[in-house]
C-alpha positions as CSV (number, residue, x, y, z in Angstrom):
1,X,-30.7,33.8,29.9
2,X,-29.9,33.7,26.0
3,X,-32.8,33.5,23.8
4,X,-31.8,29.8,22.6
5,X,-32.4,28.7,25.6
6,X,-36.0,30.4,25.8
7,X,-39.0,28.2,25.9
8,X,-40.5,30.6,23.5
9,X,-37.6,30.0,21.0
10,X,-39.6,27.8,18.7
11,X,-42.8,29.8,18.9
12,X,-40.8,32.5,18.0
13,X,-39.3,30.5,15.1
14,X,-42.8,29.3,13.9
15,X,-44.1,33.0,13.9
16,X,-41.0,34.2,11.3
17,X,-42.3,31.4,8.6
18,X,-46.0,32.7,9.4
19,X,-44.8,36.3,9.2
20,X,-42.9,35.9,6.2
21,X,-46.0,34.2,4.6
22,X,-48.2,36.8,5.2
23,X,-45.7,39.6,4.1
24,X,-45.1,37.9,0.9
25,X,-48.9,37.1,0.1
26,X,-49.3,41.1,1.0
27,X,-46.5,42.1,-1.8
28,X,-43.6,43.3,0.8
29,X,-41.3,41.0,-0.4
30,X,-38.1,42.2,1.2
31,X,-40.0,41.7,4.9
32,X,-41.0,38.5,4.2
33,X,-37.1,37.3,2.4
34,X,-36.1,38.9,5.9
35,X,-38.5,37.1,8.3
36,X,-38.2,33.4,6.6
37,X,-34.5,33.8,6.3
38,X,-34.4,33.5,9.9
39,X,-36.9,30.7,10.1
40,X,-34.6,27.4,10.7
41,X,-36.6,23.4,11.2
42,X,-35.8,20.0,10.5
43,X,-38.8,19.8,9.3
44,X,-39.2,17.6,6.4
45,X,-42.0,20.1,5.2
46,X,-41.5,23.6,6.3
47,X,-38.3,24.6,5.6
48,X,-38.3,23.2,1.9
49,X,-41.4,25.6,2.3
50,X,-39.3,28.3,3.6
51,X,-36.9,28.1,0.7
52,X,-39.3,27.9,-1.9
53,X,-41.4,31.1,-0.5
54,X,-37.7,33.2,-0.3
55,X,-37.7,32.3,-3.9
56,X,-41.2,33.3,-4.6
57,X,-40.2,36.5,-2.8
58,X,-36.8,36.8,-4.8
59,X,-38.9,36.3,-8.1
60,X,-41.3,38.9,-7.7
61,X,-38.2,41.2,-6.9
62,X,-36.7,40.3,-10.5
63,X,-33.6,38.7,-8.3
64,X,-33.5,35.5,-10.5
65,X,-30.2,34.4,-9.6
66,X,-31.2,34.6,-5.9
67,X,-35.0,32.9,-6.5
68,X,-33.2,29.9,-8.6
69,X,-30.6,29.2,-6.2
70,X,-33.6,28.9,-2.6
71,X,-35.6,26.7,-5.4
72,X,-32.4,24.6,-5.5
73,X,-32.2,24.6,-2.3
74,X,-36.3,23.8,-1.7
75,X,-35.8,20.7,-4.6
76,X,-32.8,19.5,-3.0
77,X,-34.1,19.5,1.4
78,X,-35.5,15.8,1.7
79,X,-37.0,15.4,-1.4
80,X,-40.4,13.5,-1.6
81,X,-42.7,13.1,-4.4
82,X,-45.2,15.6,-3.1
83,X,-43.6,19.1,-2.7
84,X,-40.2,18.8,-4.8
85,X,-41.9,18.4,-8.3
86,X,-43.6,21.9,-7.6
87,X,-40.1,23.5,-6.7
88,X,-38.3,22.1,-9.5
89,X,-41.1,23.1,-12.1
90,X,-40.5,27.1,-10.1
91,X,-37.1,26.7,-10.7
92,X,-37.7,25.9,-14.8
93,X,-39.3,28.8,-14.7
94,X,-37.3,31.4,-13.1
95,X,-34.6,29.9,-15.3
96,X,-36.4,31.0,-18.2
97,X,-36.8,34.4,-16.8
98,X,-32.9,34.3,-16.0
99,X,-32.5,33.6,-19.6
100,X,-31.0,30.2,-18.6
101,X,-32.6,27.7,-20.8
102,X,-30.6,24.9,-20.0
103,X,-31.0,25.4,-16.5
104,X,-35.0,25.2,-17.6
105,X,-34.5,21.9,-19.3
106,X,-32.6,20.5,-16.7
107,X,-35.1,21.2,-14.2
108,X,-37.8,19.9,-16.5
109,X,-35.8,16.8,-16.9
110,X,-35.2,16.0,-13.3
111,X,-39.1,16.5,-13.0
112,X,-39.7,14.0,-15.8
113,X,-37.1,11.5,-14.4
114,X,-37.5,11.2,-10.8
115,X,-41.2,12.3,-10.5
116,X,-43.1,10.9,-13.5
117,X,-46.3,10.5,-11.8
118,X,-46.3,13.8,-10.9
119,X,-48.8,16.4,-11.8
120,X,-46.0,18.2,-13.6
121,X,-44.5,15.8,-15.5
122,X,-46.7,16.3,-18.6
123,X,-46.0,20.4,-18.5
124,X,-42.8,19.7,-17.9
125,X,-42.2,17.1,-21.2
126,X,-44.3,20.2,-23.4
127,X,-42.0,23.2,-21.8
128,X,-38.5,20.7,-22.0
129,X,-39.3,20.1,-25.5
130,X,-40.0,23.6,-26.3
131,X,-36.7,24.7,-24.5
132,X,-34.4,21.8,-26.1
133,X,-35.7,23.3,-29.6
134,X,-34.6,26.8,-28.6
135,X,-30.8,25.8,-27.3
136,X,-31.0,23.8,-30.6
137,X,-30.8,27.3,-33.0
């Protein structure tokens, strides 16, 4: 029998995104990249989730390139008004870290744009500002 056709296949799905939670909330980041990269769903929620927690992981392991591009992906996985804000404002700021400022502003300016009434907006005007100024000198 191959494991995709296991009844436990989505149990076992569900317990890589828990797994990979808990490693990267106990600091193994490279365990919990490992366990949520394997975590797949349609899920309108979770795997936007999944993304954004590789970045998280990715971030904390100084691999900015890597961490920008799963917030990409998180922003971009069925966008809604709720969740996506939060992973475009990660993505400004691993851009910053990345030294990418106009990746930043960009980021800040989708957040602005397409999600004004969300809690991030007014952060993200302040931080777009600031970031315009410095690609200005």
């Amino acid at each position: 029998m191959c494991i995709r056709d296991s009844p436990y296949t989505d149990a076992a799905n569900i317990a890589s995104f828990c797994a990979g939670n808990i490693y990267l909330q106990k600091g193994e980041f490279q365990k919990a990249i490992d366990l949520l990269s394997s975590f797949s769903s349609n899920d309108v929620l979770l795997q936007a989730r999944a993304y954004s927690l590789i970045g998280d992981a990715n971030s904390e392991l100084n691999k900015f390139a890597e961490a920008k591009s799963f917030y990409e992906k998180a922003a971009a996985y069925k966008p809604n008004k709720d969740f996506t804000p939060e992973y475009l404002y990660k993505l400004a700021v691993v851009s910053e870290k990345a030294n990418d400022f106009q990746g930043a502003v960009d980021a800040y300016n989708k957040i602005i744009t397409e999600y004004p009434n969300s809690d991030k907006a007014n952060d993200a005007k302040k931080y777009k500002a600031y970031f315009e100024e410095k690609l200005a000198k």
